[in-house]
C-alpha positions in Angstrom: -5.6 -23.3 3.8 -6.4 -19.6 3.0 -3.7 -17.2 1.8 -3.9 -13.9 1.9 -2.4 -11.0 -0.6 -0.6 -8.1 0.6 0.8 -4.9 -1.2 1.1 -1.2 -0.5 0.7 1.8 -2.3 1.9 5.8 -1.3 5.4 4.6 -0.4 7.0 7.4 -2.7 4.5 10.2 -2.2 5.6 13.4 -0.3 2.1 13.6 0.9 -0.2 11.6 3.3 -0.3 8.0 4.9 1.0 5.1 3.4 -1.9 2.5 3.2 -1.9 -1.6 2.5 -4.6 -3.6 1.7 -5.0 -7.5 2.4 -7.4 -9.7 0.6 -8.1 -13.3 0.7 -9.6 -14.3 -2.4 -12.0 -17.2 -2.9 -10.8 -19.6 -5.4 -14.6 -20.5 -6.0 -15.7 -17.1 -7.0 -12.9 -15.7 -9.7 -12.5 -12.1 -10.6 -11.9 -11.4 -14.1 -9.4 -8.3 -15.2 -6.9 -8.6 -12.5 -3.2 -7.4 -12.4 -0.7 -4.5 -11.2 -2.7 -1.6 -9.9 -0.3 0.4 -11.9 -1.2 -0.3 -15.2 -5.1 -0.1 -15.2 -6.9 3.0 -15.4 -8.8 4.6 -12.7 -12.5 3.6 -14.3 -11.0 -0.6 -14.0 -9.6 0.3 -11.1 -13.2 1.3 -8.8 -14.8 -1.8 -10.8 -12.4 -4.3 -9.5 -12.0 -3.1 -6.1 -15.9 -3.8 -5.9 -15.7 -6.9 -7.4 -12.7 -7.6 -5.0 -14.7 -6.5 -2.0 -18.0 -8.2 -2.9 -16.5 -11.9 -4.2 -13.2 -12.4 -2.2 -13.3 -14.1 1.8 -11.9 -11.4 3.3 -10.2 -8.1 2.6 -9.2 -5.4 5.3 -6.8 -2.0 4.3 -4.2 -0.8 7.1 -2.0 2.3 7.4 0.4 4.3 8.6 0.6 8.3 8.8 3.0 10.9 8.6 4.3 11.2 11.8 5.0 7.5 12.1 6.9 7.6 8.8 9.0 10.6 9.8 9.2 8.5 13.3 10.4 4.7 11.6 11.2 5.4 8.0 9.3 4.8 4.9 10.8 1.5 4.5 9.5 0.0 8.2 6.3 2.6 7.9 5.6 0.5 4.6 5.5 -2.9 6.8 3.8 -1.7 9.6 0.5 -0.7 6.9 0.5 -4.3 5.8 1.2 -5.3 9.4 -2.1 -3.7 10.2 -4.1 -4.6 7.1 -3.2 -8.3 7.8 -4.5 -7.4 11.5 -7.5 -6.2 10.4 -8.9 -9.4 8.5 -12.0 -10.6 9.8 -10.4 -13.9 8.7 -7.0 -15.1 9.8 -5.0 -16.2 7.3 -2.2 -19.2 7.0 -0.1 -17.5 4.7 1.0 -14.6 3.2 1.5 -13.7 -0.2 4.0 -10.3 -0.1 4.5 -7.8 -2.6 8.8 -7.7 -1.7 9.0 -7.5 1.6 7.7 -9.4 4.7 5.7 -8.2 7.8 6.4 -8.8 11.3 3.8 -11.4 12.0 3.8 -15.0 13.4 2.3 -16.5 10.2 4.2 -18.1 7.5 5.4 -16.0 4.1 6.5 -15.4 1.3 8.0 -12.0 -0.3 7.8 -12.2 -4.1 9.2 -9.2 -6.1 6.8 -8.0 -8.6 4.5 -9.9 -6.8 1.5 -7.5 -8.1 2.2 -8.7 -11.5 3.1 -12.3 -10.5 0.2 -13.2 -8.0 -3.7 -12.8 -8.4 -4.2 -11.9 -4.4 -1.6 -9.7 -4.5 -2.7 -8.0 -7.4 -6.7 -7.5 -5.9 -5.0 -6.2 -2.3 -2.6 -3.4 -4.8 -6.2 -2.4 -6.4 -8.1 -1.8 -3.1 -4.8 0.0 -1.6 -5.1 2.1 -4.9 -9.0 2.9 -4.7 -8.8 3.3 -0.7 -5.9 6.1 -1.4 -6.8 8.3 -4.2 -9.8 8.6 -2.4 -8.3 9.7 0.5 -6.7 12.2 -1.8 -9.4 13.3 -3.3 -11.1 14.5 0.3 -7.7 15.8 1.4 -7.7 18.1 -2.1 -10.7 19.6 -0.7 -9.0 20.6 2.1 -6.0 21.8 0.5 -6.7 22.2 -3.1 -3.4 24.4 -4.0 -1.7 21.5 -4.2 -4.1 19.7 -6.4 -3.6 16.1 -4.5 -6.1 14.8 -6.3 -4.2 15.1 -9.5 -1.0 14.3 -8.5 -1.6 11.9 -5.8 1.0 13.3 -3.1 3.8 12.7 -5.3 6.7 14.9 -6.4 5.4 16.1 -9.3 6.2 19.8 -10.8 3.0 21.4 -9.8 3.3 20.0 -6.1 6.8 20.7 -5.9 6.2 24.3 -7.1 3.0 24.8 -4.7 5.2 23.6 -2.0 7.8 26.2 -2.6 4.7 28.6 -2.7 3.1 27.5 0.4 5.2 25.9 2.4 4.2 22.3 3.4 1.1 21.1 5.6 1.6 19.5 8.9 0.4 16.1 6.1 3.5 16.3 4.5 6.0 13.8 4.8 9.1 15.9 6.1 11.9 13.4 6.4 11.4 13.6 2.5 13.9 15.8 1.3 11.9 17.7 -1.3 9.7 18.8 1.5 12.1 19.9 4.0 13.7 21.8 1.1 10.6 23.8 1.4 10.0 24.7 5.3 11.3 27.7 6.7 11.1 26.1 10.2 13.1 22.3 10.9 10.0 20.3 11.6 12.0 16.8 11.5 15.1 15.9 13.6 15.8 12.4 12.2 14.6 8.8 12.8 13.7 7.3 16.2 15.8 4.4 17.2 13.7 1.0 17.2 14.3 -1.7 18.9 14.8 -5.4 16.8 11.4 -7.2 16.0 11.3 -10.4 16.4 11.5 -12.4 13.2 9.0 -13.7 10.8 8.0 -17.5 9.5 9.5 -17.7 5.9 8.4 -21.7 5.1 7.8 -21.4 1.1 5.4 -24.6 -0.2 5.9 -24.5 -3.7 1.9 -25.3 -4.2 0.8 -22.4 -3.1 2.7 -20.0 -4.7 1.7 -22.1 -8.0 -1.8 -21.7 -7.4 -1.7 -18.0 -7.1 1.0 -17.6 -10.0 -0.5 -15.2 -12.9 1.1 -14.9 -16.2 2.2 -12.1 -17.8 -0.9 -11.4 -18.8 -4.2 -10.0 -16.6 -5.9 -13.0 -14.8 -9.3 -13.9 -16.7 
């Protein structure tokens, strides 16, 4: 049975797409180093999404853009990315492993909070999420380097708050974010659309699984 990790990263940015990653791992190749995106540096970070991409089964990354999380919400924009990561595996998994939340899918899950410090396949899909957007940060920075994206990553720091009270925000921005509709001179955002109910995910929970992906508190040698 295969199981796939899946997490998300960008979900509190101001700027840009929010982007997933999925990754099957292959229990007969282990990757050594692996834990919470958040708490490696950006050097660990490169090295284990190759080491990720080049050892696991299968890994895919999904997103979704501005103007569908100023359509749906962060929340649901969140799901859909890891709806489309999931998608995109070239290897359909059984299960799913789920940083918090679960995905409209017809495949059976399970949503484990702090999941990218609990499980090892959650863990490698919140590295290559990580990789895949600040280097999607670091080409938009190019394009608009006042707001030095590839610094502060989108998010509301002071230097991108105080460049967007200086020029305004970009048609990238996230505007049913309050910080950057604080900064428009024009309404660009008239609320959410209404969306219909999706139908509901499998939530089975074997025990076995989840114990074979389990990390301790400690990174995964």
């Amino acid at each position: 049975m295969s199981v796939a990790g899946v997490d998300e990263v960008g979900r509190g940015c101001l700027f840009g797409p929010v982007f997933a990653a999925a990754v099957i791992l292959d229990p007969q190749r282990p990757i050594r180093g692996l834990c919470d995106s958040k708490v490696l540096d950006h050097e660990t970070r490169v090295e284990l999404s190759a080491s990720i991409k080049a050892r696991s089964i299968a890994w895919a990354v999904g997103g979704a853009d501005v103007f569908e999380i100023d359509q749906i919400n962060i929340f649901q924009a969140s799901r859909l990315a890891m709806r489309r990561a999931v998608e995109a595996l070239p290897v359909r998994p059984d299960y799913l492993l789920i940083d918090a939340v679960t995905v409209d899918l017809p495949l059976t899950q399970r949503a484990l909070i702090d999941g990218d410090a609990r499980c090892r396949s959650i863990a490698a899909a919140s590295i290559i999420a990580k990789v895949h957007r600040d280097e999607c940060l670091r080409r938009w920075h190019e394009i608009f380097p006042q707001y030095n994206l590839a610094s502060n990553k989108g998010y509301s720091t002071p230097d991108h708050r105080r460049a967007l009270r200086e020029f305004g925000p970009t048609s990238l921005h996230r505007f049913s974010f309050a910080p950057v509709r604080a900064s428009s001179t024009k309404s660009h955002w008239s609320g959410y659309l209404q969306t219909g109910a999706l139908p509901p995910a499998s939530f089975e929970e074997p025990a076995d699984l989840f114990a074979q992906e389990e990390m301790e508190s400690r990174p995964v040698e």
